[in-house]
N, C-alpha and C positions, 0 to 999 in steps of 0.2 A: 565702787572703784577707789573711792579715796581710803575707807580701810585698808583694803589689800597695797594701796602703795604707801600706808602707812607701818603693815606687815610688815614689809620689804624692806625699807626705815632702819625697825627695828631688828631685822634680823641680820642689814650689813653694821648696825651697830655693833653689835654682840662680834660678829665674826671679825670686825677693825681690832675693839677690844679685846679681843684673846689671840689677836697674832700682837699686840703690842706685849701684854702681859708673856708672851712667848719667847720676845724676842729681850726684853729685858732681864728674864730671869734669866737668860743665854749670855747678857751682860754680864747678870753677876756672878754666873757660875765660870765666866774667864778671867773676870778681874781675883775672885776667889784663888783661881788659881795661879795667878801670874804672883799674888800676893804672898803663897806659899812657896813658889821657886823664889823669890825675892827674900822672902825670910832665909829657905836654905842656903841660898848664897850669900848673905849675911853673916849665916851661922857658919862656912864656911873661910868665907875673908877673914873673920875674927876669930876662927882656929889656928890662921893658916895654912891653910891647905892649898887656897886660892890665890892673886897676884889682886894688888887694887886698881889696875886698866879694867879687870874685870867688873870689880865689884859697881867702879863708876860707871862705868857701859851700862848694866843690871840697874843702876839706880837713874840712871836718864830713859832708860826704857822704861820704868817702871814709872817714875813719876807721868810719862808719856801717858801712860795705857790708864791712870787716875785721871787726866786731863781729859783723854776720849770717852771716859765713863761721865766725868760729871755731865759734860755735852749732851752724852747720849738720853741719860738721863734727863735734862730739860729739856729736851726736844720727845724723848716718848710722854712725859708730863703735858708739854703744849696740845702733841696730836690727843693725847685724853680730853682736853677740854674742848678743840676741834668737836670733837664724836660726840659730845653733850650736848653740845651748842646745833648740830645737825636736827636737832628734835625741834627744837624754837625755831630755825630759821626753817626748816618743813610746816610747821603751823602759822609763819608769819604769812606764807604763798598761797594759802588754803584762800 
């Protein structure tokens, strides 16, 4: 009995950690992106093409969305260690 709820352990481990690793590379493939519209509107502003209400809008939203990345990222870091830590405190109960 204690096996199999030791299975089970490990198999919500696995599946916490690869929705974390899921949801972080979903991070960085938006920060990715926001970071390229920010460049073109950059490259833009300093063509002229653009107005600088814009560009400053672009660059508050943009430093915003680096603010919500680092967060998120300490916080997907903490729940990893969470999910390590579930193996030790399962054999402290045994």
């Amino acid at each position: 009995m204690i096996r199999i709820d030791q299975e089970r352990l490990e198999i919500k481990e696995f599946v916490l950690d690869s929705n974390l690793n899921l949801i972080s590379n979903a991070l960085t493939m938006v920060s990715a992106f926001g970071g390229f519209l920010y460049y073109l509107i950059g490259l833009f502003y300093y063509t002229g093409k653009i107005e600088l209400f814009i560009f400053i809008a672009a660059t508050v939203m943009f430093t915003t969305l680096i603010l919500f990345r680092v967060l998120g990222f300490k916080s997907i870091a903490k729940q990893k260690q969470y999910i390590k830590n579930l193996n030790s405190l399962y054999e402290e109960t045994i």
